[in-house]
LUMLO-609239 format. One record per atom (N, C-alpha, C): x, y negated, z negated. Coordinates in steps of 0.1 Angstrom, whole numbers, plus 5000, padded with zeros to 4 digits. Example, Ala and Ser with C-alpha at 12.3 -4.5 7.8 and 13.67 -1.06 7.14 Angstrom:
LUMLO-609239
513250574922/512350454922/513250334922/512850224929/513750114929/512950004921/
***
This chain:
LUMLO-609239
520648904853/520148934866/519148824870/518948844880/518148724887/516248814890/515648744887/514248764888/512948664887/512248694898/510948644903/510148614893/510048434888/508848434879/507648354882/506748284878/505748184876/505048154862/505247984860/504747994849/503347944846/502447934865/501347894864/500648004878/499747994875/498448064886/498647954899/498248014912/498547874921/498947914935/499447844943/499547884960/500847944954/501948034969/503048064969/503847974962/504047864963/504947744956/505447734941/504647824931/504547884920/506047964919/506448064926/507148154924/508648084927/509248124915/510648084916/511648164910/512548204911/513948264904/514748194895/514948294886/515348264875/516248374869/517348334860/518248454852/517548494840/517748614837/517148674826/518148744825/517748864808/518448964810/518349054811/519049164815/518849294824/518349374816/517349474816/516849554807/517449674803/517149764795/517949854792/516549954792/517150034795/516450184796/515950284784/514750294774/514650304766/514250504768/514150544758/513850694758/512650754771/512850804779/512250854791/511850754799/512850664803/513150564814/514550584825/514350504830/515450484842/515550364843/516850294845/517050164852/517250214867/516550114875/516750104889/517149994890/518550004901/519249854903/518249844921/517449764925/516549704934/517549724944/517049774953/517649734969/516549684976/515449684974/514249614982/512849614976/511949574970/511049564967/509749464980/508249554978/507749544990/506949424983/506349364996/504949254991/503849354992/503049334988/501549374988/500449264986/499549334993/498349224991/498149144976/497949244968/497549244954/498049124947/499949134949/500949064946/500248894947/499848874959/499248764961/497948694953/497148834951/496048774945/496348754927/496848884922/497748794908/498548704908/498848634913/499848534912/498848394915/497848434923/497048314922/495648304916/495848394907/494848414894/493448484895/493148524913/492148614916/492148734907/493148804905/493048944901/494248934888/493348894876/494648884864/494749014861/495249104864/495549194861/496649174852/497749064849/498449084840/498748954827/497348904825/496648754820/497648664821/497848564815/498548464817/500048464819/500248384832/501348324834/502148344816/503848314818/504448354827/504648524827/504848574841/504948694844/505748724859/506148844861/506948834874/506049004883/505548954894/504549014903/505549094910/505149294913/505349294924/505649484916/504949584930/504749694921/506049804926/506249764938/506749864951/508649864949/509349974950/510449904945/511150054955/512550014962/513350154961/514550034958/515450174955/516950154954/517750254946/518450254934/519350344930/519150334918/519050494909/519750494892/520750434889/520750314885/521850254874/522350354860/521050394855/521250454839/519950524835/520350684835/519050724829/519350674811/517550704805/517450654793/517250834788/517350804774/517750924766/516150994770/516051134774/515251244777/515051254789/515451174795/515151204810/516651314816/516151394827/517151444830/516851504843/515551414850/515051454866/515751354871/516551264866/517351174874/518851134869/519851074882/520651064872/521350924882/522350874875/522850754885/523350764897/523050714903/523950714918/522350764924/521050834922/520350884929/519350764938/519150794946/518450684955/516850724951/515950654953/514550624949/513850544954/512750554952/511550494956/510350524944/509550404944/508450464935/507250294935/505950374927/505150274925/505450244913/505850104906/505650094890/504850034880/504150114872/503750064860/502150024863/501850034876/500649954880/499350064872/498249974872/498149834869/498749744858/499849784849/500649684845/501649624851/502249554846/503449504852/504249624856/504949574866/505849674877/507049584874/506949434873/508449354873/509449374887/508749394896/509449474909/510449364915/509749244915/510649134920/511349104915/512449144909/513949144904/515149224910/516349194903/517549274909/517449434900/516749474889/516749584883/515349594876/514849714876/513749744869/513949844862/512849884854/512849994848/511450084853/511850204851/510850344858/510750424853/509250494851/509650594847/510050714858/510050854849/510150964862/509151004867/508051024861/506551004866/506350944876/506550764883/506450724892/507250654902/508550804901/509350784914/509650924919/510150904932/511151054936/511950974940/512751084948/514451074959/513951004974/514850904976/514150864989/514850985000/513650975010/513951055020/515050985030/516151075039/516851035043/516250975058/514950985058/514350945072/513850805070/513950705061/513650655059/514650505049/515050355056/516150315050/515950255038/516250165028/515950135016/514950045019/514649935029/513449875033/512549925036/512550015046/511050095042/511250205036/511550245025/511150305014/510550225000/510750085001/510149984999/508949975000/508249965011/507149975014/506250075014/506650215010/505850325013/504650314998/505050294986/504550354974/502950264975/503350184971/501450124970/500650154982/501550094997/500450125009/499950275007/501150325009/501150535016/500550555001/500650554990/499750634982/498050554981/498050444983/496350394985/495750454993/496450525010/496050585022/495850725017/496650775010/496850935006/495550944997/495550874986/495150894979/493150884984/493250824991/491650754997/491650905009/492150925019/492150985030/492351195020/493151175015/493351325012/492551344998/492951304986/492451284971/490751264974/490251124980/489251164980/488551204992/488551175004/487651235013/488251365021/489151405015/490051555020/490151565034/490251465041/490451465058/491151575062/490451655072/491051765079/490751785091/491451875097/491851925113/489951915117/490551815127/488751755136/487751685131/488351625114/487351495115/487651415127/486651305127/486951215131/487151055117/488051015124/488250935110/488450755115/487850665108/488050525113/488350455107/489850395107/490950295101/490650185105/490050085094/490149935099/491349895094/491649775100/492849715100/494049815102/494249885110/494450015110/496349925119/496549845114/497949785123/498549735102/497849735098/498549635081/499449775077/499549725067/500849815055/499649925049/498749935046/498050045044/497650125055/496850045068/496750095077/497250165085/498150085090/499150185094/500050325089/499950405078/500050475073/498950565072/497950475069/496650575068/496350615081/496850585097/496850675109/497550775113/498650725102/499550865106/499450945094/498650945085/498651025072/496851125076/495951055086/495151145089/495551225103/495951165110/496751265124/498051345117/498051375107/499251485103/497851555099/496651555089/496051645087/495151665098/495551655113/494451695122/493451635125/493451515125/492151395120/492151335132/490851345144/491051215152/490751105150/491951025150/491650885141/491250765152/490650665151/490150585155/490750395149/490950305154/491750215144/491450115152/491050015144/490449865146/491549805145/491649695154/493049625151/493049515167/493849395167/493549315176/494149425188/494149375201/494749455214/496049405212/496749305207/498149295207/498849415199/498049455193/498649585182/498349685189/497549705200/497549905202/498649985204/499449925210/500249935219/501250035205/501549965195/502049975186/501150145175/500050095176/499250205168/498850315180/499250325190/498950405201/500550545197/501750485195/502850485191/502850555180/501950565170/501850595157/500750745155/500250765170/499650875170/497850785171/497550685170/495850655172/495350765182/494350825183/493650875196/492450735206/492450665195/491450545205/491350415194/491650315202/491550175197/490350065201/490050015187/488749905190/489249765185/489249685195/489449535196/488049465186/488649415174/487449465166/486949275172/487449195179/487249075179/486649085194/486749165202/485649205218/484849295214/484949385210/483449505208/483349505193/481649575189/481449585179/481849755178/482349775164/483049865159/482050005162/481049905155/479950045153/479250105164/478850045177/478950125185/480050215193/481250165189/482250225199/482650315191/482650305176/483250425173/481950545168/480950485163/479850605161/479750745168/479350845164/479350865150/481150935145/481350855130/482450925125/482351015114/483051095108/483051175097/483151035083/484550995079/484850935076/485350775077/485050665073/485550515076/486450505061/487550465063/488650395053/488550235058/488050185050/487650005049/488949935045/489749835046/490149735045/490249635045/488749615049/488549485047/487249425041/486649475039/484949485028/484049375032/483149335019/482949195026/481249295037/481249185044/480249245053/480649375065/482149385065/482549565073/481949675060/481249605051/480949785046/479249845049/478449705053/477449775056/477549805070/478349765079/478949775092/479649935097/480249945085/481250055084/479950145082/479250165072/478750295070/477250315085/477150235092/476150215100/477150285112/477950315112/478750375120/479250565114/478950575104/478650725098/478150805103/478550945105/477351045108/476851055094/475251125094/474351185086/475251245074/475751175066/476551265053/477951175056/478251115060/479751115062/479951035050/480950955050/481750925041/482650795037/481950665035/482650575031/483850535020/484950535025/486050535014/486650335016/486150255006/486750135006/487750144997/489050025000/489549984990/489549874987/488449794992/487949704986/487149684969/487549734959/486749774953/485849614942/486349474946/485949414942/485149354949/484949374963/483749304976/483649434983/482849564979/482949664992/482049685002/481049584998/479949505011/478949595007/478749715001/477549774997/477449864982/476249874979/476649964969/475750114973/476750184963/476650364961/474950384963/474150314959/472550334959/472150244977/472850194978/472650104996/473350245004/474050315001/474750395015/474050535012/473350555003/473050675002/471250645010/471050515003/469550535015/469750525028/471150505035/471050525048/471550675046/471550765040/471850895042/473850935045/474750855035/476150835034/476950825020/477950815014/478350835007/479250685007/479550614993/480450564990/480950554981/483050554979/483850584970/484550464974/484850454960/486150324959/487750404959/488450384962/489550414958/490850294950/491150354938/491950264931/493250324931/494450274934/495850314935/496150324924/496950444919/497650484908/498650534912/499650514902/501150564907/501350774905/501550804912/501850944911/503250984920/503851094913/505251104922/504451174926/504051294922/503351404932/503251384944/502151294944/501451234957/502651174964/503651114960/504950974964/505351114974/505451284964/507051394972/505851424981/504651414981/503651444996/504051355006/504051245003/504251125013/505851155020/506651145013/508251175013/507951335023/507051405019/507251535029/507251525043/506551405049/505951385059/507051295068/507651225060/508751135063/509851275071/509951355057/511251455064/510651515076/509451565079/508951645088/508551535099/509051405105/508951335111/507551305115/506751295101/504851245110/505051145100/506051055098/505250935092/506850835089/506350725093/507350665092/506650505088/507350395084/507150265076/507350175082/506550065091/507349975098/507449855086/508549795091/509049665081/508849565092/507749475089/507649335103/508549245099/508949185088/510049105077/510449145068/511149095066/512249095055/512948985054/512748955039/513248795032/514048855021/515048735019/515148745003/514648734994/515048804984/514148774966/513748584967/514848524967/514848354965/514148314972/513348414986/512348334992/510648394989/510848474977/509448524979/508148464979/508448324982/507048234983/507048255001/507648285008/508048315021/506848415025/507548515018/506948645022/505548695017/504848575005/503848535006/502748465012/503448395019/502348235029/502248375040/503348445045/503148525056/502248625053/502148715044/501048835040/499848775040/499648635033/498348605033/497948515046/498748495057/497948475069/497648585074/497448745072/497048805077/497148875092/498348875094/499148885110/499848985111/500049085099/501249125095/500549275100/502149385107/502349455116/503049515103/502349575094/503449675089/503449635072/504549635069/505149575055/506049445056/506049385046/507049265044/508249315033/508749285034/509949345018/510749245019/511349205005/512049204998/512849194997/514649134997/515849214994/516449154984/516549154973/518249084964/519449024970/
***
């Protein structure tokens, strides 16, 4: 099979294809033969040695995967071949996502929804469970917060507006004015042109802020809090303040770290069937071009998800 490797740290230019051989499915595994595998931020920053999550080269990047059972492995029997899927894998270890087959367990997949095509079901697992898991897991968003999505147009973002407007959440979403129009579409209730107005007076006061972008938006973000509210970054290596800085302004801050759960995946998948949530794909490349679909994520422009295809 053909699969995405590098055998050094470095810009996009690193990543190249190569034949290997196909893995086999050991006792409570599945082979999945790939129909699309997503980019993600992260992808970028392992590959150019920011975030070694998987130490040295060589290694093949990439966590987000749907497509079909090839072969369950001996004990499994929540899956069987021919079943369609989606899932996050193995993170934070290797996922191997960027290939024609992976291996999974049943733990971190379900059935893809039929509302949804093999490209974006691609893209749901890492964004939609970072959103879920930050927005519901930790700050439990419900009917009449008010809630404020930065970058609220990216592959997390956009998910996390339509994942707090299903729980009743007036959401609020930072994003250039070429995007409202789009996040307007997605259910936003009000949009801030985060490059004409400052965030924090237009959206003050909120319940909760979901950060995506850290850095100096987190003492920004929590100055825009009501009295108790609730900073959720996922920035958790720059989140612009610490737990003892938000609490003397009378606020709360949580990191959120993505872990794979089906659980959470057949929450996400529920929403899909009940039509409050859907995955936009802005590109789509092939596997042979994934240095492509990296120069593009990391100029930061991106409307959605980028994926993947074999």
């Amino acid at each position: 099979m053909r699969a995405v490797t590098q055998s050094a740290f470095g810009e996009p230019s690193v990543l190249r294809v190569i034949e290997v051989d196909r893995p086999e499915p050991g006792p409570g595994q599945v082979l999945v033969r790939v129909e699309a595998a997503a980019y993600n931020p992260v992808d970028a920053a392992v590959r150019a040695g920011a975030f070694p999550l998987l130490g040295d080269p060589p290694f093949t990047v990439g966590w987000d995967v749907s497509g079909v059972v090839e072969e369950a492995g001996p004990g499994v029997s929540a899956f069987a071949p021919g079943d369609e899927v989606l899932g996050l894998l193995g993170f934070p270890a290797a996922g191997n996502a960027y290939a024609e087959y992976v291996l999974a367990s049943p733990n971190e997949i379900v059935r893809r929804p039929a509302g949804l095509t093999a490209q974006q079901a691609a893209g749901l697992p890492l964004a939609g469970l970072t959103a879920w898991q930050a927005l519901v897991g930790i700050a439990r968003v419900g009917e009449g917060d008010r809630v404020l999505v930065h970058r609220a147009a990216g592959g997390v973002g956009h998910l996390a507006v339509q994942i707090a407007k299903a729980r009743g959440a007036y959401v609020v979403g930072t994003a250039r004015a070429d995007k409202h129009e789009f996040l307007r579409g997605l259910g936003a209730d009000a949009l801030i042109d985060y490059t004409a107005e400052d965030f924090v007076t237009a959206a003050r006061p909120v319940d909760v802020v979901f950060d995506l972008v850290g850095g100096e938006y987190g003492q920004r973000s929590a100055a825009a809090l009501r009295q108790g509210g609730l900073l959720v970054s996922a920035l958790g290596g720059n989140p612009g303040i610490t737990p003892e800085e938000a609490a003397m302004l009378g606020v709360r801050l949580q990191v959120v770290s993505v872990r794979p759960s089906a659980h959470d995946l057949a929450e996400l998948t529920s929403l899909v069937e009940a039509g409050r949530l859907t995955v936009h794909v802005d590109l789509t490349v092939p596997l042979a071009e994934a240095a492509k679909a990296h120069e593009q994520g990391q100029a930061g422009r991106t409307t959605g998800k980028i994926v993947l295809v074999p």
